[in-house]
N, C-alpha and C positions, 0 to 999 in steps of 0.2 A: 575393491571391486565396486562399478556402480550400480544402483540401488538397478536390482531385473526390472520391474514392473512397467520401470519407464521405457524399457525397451523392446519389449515382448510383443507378439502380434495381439495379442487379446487387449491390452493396454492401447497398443495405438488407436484400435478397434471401439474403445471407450471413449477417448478423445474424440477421435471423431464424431461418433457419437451423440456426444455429452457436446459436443461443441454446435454440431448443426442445432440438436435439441435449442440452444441457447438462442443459436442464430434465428429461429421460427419466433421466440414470443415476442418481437414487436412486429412483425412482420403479420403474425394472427393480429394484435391491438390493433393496427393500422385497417387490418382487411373485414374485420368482421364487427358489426355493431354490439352494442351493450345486452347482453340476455341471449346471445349467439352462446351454443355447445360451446364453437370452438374461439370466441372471444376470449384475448387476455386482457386483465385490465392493466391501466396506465402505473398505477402502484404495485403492481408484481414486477412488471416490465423496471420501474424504477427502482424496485427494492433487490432486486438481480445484478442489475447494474454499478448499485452499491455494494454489493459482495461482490462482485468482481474486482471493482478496486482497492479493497480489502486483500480477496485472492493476489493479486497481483504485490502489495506490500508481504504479505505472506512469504510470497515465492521470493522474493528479495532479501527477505532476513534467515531464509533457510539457507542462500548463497553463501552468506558468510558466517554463520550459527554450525548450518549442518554438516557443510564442506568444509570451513575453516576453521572451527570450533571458537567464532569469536561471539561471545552473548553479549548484544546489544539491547542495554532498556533504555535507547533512546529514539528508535526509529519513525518516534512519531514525530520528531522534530523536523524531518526530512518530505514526510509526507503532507505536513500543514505548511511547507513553506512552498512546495512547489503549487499546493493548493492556492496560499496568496498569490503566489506570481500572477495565475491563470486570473485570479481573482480581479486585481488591478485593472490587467485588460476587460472584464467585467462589470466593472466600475465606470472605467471609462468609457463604456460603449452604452451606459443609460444616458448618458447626455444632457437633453434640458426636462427630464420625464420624472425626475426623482419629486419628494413630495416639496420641496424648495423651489424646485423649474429654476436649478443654478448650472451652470457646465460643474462648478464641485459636487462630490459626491455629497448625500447626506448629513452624514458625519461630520466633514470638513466644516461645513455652513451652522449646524448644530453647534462647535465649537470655534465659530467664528474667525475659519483660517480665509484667510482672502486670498490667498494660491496653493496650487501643490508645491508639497516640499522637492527640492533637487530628486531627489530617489524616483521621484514618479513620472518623471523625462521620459519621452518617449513611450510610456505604457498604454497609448493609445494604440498602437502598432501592434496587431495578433501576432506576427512573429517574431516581433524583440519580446515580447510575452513568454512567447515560449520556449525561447533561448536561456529565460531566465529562470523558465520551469528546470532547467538541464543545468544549467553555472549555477545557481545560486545553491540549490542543495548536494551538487559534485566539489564546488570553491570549498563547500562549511566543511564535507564530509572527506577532506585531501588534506586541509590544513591541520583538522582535529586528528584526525588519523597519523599524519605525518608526525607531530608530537608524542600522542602516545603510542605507538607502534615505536620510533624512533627510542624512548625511552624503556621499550621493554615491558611497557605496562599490558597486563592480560589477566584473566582470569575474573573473580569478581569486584577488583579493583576497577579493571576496563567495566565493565557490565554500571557501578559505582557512578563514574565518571559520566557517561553514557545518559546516566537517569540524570544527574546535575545538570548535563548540557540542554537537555529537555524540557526541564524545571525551571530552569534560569530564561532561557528564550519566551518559555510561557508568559512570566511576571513580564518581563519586558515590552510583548504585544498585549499586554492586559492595560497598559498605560496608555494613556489619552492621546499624548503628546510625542506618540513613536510614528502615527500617519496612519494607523492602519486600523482602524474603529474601534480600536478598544475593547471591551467587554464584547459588545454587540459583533464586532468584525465588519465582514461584507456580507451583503445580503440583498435581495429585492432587486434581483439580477434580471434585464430586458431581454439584449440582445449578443449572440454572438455569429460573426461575421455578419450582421445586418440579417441572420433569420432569429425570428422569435425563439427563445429559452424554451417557454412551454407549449410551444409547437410541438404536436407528437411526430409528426415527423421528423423535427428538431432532437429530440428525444430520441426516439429509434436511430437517427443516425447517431449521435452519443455513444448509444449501446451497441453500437456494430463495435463503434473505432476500438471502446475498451474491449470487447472479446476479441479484435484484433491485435490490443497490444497485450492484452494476455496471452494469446497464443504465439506470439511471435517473442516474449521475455521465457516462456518455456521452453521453448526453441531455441534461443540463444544462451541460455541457460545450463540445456543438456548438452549445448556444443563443447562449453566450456569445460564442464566437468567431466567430458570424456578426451578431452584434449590433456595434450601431457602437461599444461596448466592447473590443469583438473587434478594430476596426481599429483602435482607438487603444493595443489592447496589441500588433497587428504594428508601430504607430509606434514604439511605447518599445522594442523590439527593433530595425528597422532604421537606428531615425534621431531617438533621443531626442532628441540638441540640436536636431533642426528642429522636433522637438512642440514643446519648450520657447519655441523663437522666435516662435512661431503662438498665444504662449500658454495652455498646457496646463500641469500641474505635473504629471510623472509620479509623485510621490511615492505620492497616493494610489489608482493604477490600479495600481501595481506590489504598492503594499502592501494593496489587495485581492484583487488574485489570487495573492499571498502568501499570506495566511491562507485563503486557502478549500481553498490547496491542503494546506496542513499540517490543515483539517480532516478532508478526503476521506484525507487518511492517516491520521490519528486512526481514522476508521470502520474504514479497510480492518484494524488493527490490533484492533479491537473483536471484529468478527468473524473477524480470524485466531483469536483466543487459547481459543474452547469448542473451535473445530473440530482445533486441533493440541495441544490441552491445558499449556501449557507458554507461561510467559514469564520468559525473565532477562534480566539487562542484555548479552549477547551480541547480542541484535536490535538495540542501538545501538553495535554496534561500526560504526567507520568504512567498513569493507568492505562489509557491508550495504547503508551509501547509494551506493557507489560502483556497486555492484551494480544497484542502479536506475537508475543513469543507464545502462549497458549496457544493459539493458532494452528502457530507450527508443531508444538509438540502434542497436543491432539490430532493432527494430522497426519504427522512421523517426520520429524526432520531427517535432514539427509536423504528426500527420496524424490524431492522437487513437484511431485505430484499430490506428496502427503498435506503440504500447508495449503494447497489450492484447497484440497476436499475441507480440511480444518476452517478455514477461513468460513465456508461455506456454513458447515455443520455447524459450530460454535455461534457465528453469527445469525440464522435462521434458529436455536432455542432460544439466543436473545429476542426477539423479535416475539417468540411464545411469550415465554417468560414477560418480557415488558408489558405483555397485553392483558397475560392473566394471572401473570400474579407477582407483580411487577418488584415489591417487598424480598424476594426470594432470590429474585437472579443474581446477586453478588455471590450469594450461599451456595448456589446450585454451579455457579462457575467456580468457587474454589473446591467444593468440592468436586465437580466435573476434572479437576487440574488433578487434584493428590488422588483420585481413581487410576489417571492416565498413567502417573511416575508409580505408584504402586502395582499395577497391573499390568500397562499396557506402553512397556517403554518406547515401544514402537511405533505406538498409534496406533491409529486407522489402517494407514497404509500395510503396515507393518501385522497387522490383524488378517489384511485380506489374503497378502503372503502366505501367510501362514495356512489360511480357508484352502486358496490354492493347490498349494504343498499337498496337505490332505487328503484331496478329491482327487490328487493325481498320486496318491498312495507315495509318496516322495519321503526321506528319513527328514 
């Protein structure tokens, strides 16, 4: 059965909500000056933004985590590549403004490449950019999948493999000589479509689109899992061999909600990279994916609702934490993690269930 909360009047009541809530803080930033009651500043406004695109990698690995029982620690691979894609066109669009006044990017000129390499065809173009937000982490996450799916591999062997493929792409764009800046990455981003990056109205529109495609991946999200899709990926999580027996092949249900999930991280990644300025190959360090999976299980996997709030809440004590006592937050996340599998198998989500239940005198 699917998870109630997401379906109840009270819950959609929340969304709503919690969504217009989102929708007002650049819209205050925009309207009201600095030392206004109801001014929000530019760095709330951006630090939201970045948890949304969090939320949104969140709600993608619960797809195939919660509903399909597949544990991926490699989901950051998927999110930092659609980051570069967006990136490239970013790159491309500072032009002769970098600190060289060259058409190549910084880096290029720094290491002394006299053209782009073949790969960077056409990435002047914002929507061959963005085609490549959607191919390039759907191609990685169809081909890998195909393999292991195909061979039967699951459990924490997949979960194994998953962190390798992570790990390995990391080292790779950590190298000079791959195009893509190496250590540093991209950064000291101008313009996109020809309005200024740090235009706050540039900005607020940013943060419209990602609470759009957040709300519109939860949306498409709950369709599926309520669709007879939906039960045949709770089948391949509780009880593959009996799908199998009944005739089913789980190969290509697992390895569709595979790639759709590494494309919804692709986006969430697209629209990280204007709004935080800034991509290297540290957003595919291993920690990062592991980090999502907390997310989600601080939030309650399997409830689609639970990893948005997770992403949230986990990432807003980092944020404490980083500030005040910045020493601690490793400690305070792993223990935050073994509270939640000790106590709170549920999550959040799965806490407030329960509040619910409660108050409504329920067994």
């Amino acid at each position: 059965m699917i998870a109630a909360p997401l379906f109840s009047r009270r819950a959609w009541c929340a969304i709503a909500g919690c969504a217009l809530l989102a929708a007002l803080l650049p819209l205050l930033n925009l309207a009201f000056p600095d030392g206004h009651a109801l001014h929000v500043s530019a760095y709330m406004v951006a630090l939201v933004g970045k948890f949304m695109c969090y939320a949104l990698a969140a709600l993608a690995l619960d797809l195939v985590w919660g509903y399909t029982g597949i544990l991926s620690l490699g989901h950051g691979v998927f999110f930092a590549l659609g980051a570069y894609a967006h990136g490239m066109y970013l790159m491309r669009a500072i032009g002769r403004d970098g600190v060289y006044q060259s058409h190549l990017p910084d880096f290029m000129v720094f290491l002394d490449w006299k053209a782009y390499p073949w790969y960077w065809a056409m990435t002047d173009s914002f929507w061959y950019c963005m085609a490549l937000v959607v191919l390039v982490p759907g191609a990685l996450a169809f081909a890998f999948g195909f393999f292991a799916f195909r061979s039967r591999i699951k459990g924490v062997y997949f979960s194994i493999i998953t962190q390798a493929m992570t790990y390995a792409f990391m080292l790779l764009f950590f190298r000079n000589d791959t195009g893509f800046g190496g250590n540093n990455g991209f950064t000291d981003f101008k313009r996109i479509l020809g309005f200024s990056v740090t235009a706050p109205a540039t900005k607020a529109a940013l943060y419209l689109l990602t609470l759009a495609f957040l709300l519109g991946a939860l949306l498409l999200c709950r369709a599926i899992v309520q669709s007879k899709l939906g039960r045949v990926l709770l089948a391949v999580r509780d009880a593959e061999s009996r799908l199998m027996f009944i005739g089913y092949n789980p190969l290509w249900f697992k390895l569709f909600v595979w790639t759709l999930s590494a494309v919804l991280c692709g986006i969430a990644g697209a629209l990280y990279v204007p709004q935080v300025g800034i991509i290297n190959p540290s957003e595919m360090s291993p920690a990062n994916s592991i980090e999502m999976v907390i997310w989600a299980a601080v939030g309650g996997r399997g409830t689609l609702l639970g990893p948005i709030v997770g992403a949230f809440a986990v990432n807003g004590l980092k944020s404490w934490f980083t500030a005040a006592l910045p020493d601690w937050w490793l400690f305070a996340l792993g223990l935050l993690f073994i509270l939640v599998t000790l106590f709170m198998q549920k999550g959040i989500a799965g806490l407030l269930q329960a509040l619910g239940r409660g108050r409504r005198g329920a067994p």
